[in-house]
PDB file of N, CA, C, O and CB in Angstrom:
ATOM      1  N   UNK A   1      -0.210   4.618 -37.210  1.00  0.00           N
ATOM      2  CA  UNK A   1      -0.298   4.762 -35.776  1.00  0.00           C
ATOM      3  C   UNK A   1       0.316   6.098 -35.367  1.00  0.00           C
ATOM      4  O   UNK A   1       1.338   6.556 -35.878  1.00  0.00           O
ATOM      5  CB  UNK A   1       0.401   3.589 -35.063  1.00  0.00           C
ATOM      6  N   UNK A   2      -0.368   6.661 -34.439  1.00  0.00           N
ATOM      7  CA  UNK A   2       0.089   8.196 -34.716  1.00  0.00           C
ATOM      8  C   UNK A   2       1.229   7.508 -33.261  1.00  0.00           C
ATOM      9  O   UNK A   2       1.206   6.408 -32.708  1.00  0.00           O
ATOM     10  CB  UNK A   2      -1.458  10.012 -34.456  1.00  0.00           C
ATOM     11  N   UNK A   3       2.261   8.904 -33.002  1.00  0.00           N
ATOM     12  CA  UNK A   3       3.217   8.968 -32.338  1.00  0.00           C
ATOM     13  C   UNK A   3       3.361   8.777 -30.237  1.00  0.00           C
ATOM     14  O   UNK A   3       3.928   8.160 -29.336  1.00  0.00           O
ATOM     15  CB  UNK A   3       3.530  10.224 -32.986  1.00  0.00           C
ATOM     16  N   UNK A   4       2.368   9.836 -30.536  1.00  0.00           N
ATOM     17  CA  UNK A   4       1.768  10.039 -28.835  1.00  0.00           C
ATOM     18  C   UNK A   4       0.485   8.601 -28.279  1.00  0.00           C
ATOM     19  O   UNK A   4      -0.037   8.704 -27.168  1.00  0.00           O
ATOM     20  CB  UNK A   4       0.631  12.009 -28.824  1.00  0.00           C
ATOM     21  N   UNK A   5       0.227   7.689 -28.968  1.00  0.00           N
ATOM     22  CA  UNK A   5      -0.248   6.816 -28.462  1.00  0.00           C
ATOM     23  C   UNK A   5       0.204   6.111 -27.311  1.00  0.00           C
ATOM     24  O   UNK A   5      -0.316   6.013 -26.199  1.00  0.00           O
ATOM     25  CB  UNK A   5      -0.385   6.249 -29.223  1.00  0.00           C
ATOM     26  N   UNK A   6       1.599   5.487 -27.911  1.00  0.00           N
ATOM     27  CA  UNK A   6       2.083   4.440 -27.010  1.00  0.00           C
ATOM     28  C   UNK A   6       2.383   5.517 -25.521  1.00  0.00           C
ATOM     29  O   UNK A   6       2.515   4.826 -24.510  1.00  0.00           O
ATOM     30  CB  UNK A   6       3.670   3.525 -27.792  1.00  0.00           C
ATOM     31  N   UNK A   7       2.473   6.665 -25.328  1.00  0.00           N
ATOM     32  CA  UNK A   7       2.946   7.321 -24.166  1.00  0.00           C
ATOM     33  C   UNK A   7       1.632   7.402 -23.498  1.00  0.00           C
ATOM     34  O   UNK A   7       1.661   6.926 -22.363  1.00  0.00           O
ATOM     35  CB  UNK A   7       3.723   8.725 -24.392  1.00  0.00           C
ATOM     36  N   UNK A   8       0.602   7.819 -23.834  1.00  0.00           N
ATOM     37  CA  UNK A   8      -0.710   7.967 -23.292  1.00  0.00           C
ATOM     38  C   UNK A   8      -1.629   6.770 -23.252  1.00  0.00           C
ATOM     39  O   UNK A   8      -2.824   6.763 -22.955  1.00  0.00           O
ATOM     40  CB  UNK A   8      -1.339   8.959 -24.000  1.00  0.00           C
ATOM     41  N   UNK A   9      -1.004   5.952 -23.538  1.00  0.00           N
ATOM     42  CA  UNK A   9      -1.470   4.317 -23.486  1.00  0.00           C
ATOM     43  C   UNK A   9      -0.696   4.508 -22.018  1.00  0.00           C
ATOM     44  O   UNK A   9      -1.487   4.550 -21.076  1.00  0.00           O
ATOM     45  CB  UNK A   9      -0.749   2.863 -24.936  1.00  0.00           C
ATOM     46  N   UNK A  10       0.676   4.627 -21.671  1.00  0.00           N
ATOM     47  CA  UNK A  10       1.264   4.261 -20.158  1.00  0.00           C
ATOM     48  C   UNK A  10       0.554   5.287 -19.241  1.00  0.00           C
ATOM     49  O   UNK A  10      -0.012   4.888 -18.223  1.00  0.00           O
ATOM     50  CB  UNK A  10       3.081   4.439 -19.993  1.00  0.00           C
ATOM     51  N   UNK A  11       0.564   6.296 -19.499  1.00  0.00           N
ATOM     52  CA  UNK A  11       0.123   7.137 -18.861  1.00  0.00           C
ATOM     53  C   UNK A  11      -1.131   6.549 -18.228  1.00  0.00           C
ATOM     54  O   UNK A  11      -1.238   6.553 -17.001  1.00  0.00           O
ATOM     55  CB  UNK A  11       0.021   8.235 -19.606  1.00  0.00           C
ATOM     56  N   UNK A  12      -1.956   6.113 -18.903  1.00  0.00           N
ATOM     57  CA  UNK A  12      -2.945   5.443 -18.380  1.00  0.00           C
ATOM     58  C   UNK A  12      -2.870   4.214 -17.574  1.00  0.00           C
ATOM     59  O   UNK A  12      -3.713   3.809 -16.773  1.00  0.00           O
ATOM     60  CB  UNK A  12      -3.606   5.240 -19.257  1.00  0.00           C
ATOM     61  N   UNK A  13      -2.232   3.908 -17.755  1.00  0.00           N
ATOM     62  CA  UNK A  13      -1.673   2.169 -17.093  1.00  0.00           C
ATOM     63  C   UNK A  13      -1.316   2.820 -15.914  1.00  0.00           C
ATOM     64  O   UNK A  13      -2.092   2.414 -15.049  1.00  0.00           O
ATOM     65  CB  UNK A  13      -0.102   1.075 -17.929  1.00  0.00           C
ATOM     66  N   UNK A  14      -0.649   3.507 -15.512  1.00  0.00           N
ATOM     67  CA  UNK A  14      -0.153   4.519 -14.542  1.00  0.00           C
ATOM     68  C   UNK A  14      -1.229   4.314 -13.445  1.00  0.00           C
ATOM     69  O   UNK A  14      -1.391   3.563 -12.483  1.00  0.00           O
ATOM     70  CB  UNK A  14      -0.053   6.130 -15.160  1.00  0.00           C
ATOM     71  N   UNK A  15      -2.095   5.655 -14.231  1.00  0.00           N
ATOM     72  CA  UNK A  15      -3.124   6.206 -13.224  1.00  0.00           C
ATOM     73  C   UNK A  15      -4.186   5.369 -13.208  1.00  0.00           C
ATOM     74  O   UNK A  15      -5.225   5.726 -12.652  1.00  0.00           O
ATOM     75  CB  UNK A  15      -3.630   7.584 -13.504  1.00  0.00           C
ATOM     76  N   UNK A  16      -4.072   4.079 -13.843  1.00  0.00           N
ATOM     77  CA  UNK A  16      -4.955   3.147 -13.132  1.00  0.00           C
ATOM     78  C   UNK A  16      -4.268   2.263 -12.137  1.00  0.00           C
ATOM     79  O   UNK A  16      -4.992   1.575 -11.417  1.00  0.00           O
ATOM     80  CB  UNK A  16      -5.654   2.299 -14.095  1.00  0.00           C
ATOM     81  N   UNK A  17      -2.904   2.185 -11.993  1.00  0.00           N
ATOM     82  CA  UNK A  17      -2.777   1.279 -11.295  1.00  0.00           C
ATOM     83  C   UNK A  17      -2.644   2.083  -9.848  1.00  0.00           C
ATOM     84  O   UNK A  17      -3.082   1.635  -8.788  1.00  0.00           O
ATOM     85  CB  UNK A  17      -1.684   0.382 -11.812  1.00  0.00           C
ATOM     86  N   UNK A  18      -2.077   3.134  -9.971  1.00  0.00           N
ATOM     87  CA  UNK A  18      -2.683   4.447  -8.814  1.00  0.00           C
ATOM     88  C   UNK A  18      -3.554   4.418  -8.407  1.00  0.00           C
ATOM     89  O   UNK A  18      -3.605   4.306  -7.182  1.00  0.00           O
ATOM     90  CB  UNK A  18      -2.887   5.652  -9.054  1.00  0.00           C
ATOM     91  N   UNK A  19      -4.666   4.494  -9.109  1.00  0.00           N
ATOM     92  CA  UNK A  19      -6.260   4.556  -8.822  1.00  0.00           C
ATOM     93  C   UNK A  19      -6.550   3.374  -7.962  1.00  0.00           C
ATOM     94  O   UNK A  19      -7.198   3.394  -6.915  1.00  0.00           O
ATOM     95  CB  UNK A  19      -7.237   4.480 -10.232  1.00  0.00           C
ATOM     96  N   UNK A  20      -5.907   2.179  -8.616  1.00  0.00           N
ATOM     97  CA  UNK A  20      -6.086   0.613  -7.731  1.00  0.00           C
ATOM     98  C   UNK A  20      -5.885   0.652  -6.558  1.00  0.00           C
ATOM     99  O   UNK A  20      -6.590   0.272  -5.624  1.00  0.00           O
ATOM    100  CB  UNK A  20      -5.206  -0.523  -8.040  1.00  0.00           C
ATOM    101  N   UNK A  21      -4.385   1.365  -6.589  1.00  0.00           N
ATOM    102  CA  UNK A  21      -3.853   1.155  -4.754  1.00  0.00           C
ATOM    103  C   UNK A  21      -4.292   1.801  -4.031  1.00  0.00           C
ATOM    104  O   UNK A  21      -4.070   1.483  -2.863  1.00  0.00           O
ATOM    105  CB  UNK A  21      -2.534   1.380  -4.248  1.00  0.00           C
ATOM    106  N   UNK A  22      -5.103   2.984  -4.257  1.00  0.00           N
ATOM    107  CA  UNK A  22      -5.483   4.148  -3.378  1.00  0.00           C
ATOM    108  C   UNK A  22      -6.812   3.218  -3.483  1.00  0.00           C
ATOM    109  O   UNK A  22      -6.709   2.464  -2.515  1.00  0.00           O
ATOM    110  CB  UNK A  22      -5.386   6.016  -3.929  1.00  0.00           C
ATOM    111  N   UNK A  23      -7.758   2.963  -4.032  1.00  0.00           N
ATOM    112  CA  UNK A  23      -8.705   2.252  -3.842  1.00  0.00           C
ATOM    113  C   UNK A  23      -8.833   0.898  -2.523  1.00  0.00           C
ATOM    114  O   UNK A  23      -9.562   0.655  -1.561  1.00  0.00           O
ATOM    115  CB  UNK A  23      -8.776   1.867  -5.140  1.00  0.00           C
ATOM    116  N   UNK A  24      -8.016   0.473  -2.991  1.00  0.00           N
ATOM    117  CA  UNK A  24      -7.372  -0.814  -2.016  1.00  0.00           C
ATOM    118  C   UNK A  24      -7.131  -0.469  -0.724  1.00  0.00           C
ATOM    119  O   UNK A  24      -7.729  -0.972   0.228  1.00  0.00           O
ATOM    120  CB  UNK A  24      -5.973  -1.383  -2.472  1.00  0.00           C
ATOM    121  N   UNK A  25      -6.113   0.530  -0.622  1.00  0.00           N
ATOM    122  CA  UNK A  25      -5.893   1.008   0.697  1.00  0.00           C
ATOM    123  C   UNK A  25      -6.775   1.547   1.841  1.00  0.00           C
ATOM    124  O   UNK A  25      -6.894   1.461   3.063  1.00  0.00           O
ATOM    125  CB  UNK A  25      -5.196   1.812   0.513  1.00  0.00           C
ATOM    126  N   UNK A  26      -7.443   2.279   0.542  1.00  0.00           N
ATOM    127  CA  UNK A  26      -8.890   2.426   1.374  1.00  0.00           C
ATOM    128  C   UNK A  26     -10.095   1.365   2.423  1.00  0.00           C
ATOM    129  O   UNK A  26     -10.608   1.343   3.541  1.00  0.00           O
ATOM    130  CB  UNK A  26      -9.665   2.782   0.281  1.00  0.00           C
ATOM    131  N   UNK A  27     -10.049   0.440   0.870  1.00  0.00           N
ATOM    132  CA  UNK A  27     -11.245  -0.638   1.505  1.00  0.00           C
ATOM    133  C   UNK A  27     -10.432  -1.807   2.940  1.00  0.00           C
ATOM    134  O   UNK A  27     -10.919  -2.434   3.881  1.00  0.00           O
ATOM    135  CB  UNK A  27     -11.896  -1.918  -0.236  1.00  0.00           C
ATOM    136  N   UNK A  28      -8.870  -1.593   2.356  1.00  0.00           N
ATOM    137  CA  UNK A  28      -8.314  -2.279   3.523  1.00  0.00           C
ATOM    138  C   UNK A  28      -8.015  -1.662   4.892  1.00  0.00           C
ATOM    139  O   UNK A  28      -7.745  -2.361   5.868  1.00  0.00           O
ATOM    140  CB  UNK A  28      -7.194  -2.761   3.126  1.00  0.00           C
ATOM    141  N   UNK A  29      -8.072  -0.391   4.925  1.00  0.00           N
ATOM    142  CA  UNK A  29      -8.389   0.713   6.211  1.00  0.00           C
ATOM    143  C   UNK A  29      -9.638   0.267   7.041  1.00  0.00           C
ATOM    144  O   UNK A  29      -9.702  -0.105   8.212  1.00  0.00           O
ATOM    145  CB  UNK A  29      -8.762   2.366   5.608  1.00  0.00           C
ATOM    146  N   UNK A  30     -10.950   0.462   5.760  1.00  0.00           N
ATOM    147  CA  UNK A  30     -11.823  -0.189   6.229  1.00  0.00           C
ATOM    148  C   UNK A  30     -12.235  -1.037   7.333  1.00  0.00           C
ATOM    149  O   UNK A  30     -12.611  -0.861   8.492  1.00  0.00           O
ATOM    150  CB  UNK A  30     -11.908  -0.549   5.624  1.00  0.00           C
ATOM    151  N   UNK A  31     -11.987  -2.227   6.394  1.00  0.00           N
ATOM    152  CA  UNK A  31     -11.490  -3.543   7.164  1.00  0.00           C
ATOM    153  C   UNK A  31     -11.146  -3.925   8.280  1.00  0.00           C
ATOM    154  O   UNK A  31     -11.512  -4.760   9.107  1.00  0.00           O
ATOM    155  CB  UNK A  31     -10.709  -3.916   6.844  1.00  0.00           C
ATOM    156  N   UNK A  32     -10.274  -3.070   8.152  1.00  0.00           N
ATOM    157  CA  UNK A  32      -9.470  -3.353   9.388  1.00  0.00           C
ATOM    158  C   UNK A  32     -10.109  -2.378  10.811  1.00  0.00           C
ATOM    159  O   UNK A  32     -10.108  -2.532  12.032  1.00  0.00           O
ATOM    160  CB  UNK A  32      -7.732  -2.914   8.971  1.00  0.00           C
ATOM    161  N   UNK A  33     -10.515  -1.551  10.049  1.00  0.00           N
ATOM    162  CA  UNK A  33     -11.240  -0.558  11.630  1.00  0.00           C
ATOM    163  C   UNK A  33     -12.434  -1.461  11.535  1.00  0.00           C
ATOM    164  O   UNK A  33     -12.868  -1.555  12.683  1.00  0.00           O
ATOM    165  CB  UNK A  33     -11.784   1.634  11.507  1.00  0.00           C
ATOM    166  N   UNK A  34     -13.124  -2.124  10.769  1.00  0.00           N
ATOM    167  CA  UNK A  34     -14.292  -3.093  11.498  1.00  0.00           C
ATOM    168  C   UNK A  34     -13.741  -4.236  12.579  1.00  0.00           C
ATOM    169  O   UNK A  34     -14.153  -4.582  13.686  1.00  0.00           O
ATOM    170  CB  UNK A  34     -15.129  -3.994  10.239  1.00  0.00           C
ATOM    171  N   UNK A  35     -12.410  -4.744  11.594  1.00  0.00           N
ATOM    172  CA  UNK A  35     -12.104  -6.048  12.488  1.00  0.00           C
ATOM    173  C   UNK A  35     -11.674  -5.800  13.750  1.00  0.00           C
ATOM    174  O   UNK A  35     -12.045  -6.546  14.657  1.00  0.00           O
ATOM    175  CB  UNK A  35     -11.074  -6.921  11.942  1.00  0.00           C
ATOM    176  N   UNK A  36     -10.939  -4.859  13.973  1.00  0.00           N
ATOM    177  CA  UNK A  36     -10.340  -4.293  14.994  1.00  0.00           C
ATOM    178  C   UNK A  36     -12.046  -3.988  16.183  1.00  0.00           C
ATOM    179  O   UNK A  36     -12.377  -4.516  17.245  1.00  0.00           O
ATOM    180  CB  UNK A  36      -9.288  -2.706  14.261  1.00  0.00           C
ATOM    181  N   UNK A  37     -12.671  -3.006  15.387  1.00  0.00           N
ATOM    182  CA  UNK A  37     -14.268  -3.011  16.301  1.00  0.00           C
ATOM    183  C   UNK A  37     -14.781  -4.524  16.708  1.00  0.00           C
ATOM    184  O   UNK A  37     -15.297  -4.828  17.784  1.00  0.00           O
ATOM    185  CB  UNK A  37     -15.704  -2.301  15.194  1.00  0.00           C
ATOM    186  N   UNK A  38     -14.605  -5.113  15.962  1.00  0.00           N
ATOM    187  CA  UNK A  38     -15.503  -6.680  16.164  1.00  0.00           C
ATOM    188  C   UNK A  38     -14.846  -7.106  17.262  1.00  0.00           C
ATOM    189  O   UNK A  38     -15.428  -7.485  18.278  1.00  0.00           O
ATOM    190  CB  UNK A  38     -15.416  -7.992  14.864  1.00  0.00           C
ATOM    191  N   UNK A  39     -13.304  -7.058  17.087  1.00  0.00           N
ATOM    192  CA  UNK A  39     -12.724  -7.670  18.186  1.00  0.00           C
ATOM    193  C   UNK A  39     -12.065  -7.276  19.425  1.00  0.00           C
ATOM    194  O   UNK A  39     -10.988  -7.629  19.905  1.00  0.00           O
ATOM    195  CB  UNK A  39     -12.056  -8.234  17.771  1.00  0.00           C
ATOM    196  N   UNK A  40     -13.010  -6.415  19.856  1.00  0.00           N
ATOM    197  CA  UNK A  40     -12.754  -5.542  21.027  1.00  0.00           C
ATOM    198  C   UNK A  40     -13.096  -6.498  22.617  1.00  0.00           C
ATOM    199  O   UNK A  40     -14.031  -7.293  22.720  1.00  0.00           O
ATOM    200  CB  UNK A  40     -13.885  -4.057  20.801  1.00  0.00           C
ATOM    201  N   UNK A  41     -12.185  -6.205  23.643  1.00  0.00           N
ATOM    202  CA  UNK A  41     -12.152  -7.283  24.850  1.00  0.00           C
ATOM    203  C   UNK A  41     -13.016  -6.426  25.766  1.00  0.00           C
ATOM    204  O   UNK A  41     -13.468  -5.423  25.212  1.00  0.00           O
ATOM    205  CB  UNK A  41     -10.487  -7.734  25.568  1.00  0.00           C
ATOM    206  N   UNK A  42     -13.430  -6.640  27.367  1.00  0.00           N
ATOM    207  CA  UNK A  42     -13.951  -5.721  27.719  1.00  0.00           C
ATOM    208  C   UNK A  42     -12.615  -4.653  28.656  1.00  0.00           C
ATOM    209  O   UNK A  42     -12.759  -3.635  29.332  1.00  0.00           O
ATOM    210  CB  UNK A  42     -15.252  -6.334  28.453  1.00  0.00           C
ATOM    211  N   UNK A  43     -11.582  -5.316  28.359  1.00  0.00           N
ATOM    212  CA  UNK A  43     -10.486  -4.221  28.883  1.00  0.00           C
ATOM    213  C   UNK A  43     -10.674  -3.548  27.824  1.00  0.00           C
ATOM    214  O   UNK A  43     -10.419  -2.375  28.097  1.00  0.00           O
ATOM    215  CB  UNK A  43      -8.881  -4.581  29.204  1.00  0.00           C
ATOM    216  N   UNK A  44     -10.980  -3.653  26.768  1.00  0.00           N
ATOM    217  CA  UNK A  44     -10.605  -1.941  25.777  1.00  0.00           C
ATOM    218  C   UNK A  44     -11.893  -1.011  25.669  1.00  0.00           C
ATOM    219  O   UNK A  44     -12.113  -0.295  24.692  1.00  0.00           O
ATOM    220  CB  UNK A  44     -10.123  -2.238  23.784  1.00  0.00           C
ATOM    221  N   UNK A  45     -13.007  -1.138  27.175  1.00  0.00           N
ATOM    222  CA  UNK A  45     -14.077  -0.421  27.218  1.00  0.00           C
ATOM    223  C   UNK A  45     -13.425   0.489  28.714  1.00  0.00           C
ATOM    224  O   UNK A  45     -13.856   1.563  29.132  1.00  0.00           O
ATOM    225  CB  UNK A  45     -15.639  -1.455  27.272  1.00  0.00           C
ATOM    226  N   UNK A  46     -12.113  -0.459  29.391  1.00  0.00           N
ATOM    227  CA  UNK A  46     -11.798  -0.019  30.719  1.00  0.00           C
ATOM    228  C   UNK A  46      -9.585   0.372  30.058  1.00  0.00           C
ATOM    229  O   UNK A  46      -8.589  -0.339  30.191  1.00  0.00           O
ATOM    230  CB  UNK A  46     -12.342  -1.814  32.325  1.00  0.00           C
ATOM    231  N   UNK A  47      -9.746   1.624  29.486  1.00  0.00           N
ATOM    232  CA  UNK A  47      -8.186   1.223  28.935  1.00  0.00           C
ATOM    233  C   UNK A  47      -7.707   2.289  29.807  1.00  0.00           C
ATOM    234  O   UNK A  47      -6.529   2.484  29.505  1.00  0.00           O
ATOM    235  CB  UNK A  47      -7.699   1.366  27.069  1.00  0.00           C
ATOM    236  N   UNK A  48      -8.112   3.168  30.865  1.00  0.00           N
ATOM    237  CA  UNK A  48      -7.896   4.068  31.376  1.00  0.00           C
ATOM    238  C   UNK A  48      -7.979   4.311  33.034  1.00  0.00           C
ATOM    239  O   UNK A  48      -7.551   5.223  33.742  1.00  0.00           O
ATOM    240  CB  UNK A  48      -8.525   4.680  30.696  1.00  0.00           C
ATOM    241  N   UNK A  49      -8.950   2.714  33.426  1.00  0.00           N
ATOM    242  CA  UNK A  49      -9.167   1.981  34.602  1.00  0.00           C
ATOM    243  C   UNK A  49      -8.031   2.297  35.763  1.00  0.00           C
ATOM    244  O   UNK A  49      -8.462   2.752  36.823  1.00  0.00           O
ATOM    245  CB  UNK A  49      -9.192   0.468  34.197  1.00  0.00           C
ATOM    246  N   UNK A  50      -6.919   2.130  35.660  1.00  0.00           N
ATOM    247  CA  UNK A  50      -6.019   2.074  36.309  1.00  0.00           C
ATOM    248  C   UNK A  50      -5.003   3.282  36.563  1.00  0.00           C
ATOM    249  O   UNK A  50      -4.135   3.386  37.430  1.00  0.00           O
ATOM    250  CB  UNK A  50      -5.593   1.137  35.874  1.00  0.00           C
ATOM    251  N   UNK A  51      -5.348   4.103  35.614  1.00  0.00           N
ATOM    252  CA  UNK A  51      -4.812   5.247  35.577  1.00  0.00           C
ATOM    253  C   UNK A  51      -4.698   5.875  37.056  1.00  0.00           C
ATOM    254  O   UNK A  51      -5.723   5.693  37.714  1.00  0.00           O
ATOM    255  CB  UNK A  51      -5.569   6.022  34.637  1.00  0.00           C
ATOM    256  N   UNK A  52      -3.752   6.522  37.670  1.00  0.00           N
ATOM    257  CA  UNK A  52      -3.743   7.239  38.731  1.00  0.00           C
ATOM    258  C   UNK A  52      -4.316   8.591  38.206  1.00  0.00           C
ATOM    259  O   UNK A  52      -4.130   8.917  37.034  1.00  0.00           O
ATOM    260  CB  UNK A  52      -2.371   7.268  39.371  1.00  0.00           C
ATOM    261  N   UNK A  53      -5.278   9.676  39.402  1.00  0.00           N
ATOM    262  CA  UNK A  53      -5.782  10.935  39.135  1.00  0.00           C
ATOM    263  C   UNK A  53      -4.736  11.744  40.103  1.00  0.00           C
ATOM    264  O   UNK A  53      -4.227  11.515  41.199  1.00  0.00           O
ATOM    265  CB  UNK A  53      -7.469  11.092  39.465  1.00  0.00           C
ATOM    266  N   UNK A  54      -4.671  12.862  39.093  1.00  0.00           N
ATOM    267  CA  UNK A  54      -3.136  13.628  39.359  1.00  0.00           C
ATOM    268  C   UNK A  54      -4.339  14.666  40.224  1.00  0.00           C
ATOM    269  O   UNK A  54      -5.199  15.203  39.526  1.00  0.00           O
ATOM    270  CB  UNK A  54      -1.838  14.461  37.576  1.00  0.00           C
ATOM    271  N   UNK A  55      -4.346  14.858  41.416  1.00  0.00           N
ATOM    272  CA  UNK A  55      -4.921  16.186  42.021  1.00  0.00           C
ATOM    273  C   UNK A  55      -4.135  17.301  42.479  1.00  0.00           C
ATOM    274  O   UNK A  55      -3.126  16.925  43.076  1.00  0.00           O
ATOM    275  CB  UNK A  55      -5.634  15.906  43.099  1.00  0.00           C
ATOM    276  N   UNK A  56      -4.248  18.411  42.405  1.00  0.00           N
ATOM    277  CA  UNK A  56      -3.470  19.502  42.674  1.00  0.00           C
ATOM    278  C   UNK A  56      -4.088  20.323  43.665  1.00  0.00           C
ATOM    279  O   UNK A  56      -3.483  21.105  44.398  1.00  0.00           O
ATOM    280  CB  UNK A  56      -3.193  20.224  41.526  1.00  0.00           C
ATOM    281  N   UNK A  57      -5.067  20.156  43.659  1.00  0.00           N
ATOM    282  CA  UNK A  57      -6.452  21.372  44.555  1.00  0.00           C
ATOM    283  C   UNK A  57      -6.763  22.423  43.610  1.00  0.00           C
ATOM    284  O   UNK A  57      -7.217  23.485  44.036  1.00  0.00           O
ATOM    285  CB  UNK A  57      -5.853  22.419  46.202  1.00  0.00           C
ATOM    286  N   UNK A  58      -6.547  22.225  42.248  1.00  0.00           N
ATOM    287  CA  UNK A  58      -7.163  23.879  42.149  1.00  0.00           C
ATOM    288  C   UNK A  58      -8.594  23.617  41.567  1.00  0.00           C
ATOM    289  O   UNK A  58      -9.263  24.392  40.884  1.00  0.00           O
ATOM    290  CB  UNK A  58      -6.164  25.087  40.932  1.00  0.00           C
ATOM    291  N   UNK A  59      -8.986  22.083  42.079  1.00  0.00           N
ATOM    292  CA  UNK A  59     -10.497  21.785  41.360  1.00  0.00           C
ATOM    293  C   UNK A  59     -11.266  21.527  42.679  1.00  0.00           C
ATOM    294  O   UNK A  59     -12.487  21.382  42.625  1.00  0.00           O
ATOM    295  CB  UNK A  59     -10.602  20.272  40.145  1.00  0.00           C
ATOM    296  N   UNK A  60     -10.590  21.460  43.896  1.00  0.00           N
ATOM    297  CA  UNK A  60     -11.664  21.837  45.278  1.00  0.00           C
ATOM    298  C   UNK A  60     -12.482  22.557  45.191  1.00  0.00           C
ATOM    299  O   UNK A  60     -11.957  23.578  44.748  1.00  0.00           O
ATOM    300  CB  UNK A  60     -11.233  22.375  46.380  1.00  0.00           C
ATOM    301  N   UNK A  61     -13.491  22.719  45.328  1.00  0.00           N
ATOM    302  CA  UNK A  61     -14.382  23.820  46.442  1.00  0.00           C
ATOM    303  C   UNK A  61     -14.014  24.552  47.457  1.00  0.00           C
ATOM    304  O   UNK A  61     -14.414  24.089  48.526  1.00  0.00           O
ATOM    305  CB  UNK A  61     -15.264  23.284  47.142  1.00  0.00           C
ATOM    306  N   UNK A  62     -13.305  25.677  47.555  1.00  0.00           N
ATOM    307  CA  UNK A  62     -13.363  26.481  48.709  1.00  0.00           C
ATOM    308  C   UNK A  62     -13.923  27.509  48.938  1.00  0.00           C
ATOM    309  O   UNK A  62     -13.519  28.255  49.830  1.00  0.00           O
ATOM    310  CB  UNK A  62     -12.510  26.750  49.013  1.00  0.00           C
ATOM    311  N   UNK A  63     -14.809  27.745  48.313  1.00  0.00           N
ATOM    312  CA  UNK A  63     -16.023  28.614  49.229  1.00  0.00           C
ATOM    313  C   UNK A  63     -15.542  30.155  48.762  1.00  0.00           C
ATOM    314  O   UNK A  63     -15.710  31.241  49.317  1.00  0.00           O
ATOM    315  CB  UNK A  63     -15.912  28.348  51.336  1.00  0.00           C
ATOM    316  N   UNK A  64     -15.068  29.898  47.874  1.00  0.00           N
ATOM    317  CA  UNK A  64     -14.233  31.542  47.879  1.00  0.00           C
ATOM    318  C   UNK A  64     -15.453  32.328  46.871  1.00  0.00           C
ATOM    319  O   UNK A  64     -15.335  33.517  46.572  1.00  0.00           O
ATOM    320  CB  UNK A  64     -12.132  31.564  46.875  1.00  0.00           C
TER     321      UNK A  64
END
């Protein structure tokens, strides 16, 4: 059995189990931005409804 096996045997165990979670994290990002879409109310089409509009005048019309 040569020497450098057992290290590049972990090495691999490693970057697969890396590979897993970044995989995972992904499809569970996913997920979750669908579920989150699916379960939208119709206040989160109006999330800005109530907002007061800050006017200053420098968006009038004055003829200038």
């Amino acid at each position: 059995m040569r020497r450098g096996s057992g290290i590049m045997k972990k090495i691999g165990w490693v970057t697969f189990g890396f590979s897993l979670a970044a995989v995972g994290m992904v499809v569970a990002r996913e997920l979750r931005g669908r579920y989150k879409f699916n379960q939208r109310t119709p206040i989160d089409f109006y999330n800005h409804a109530g907002d007061a509009y800050e006017f200053d005048g420098s968006e009038a019309g004055v003829g200038v």
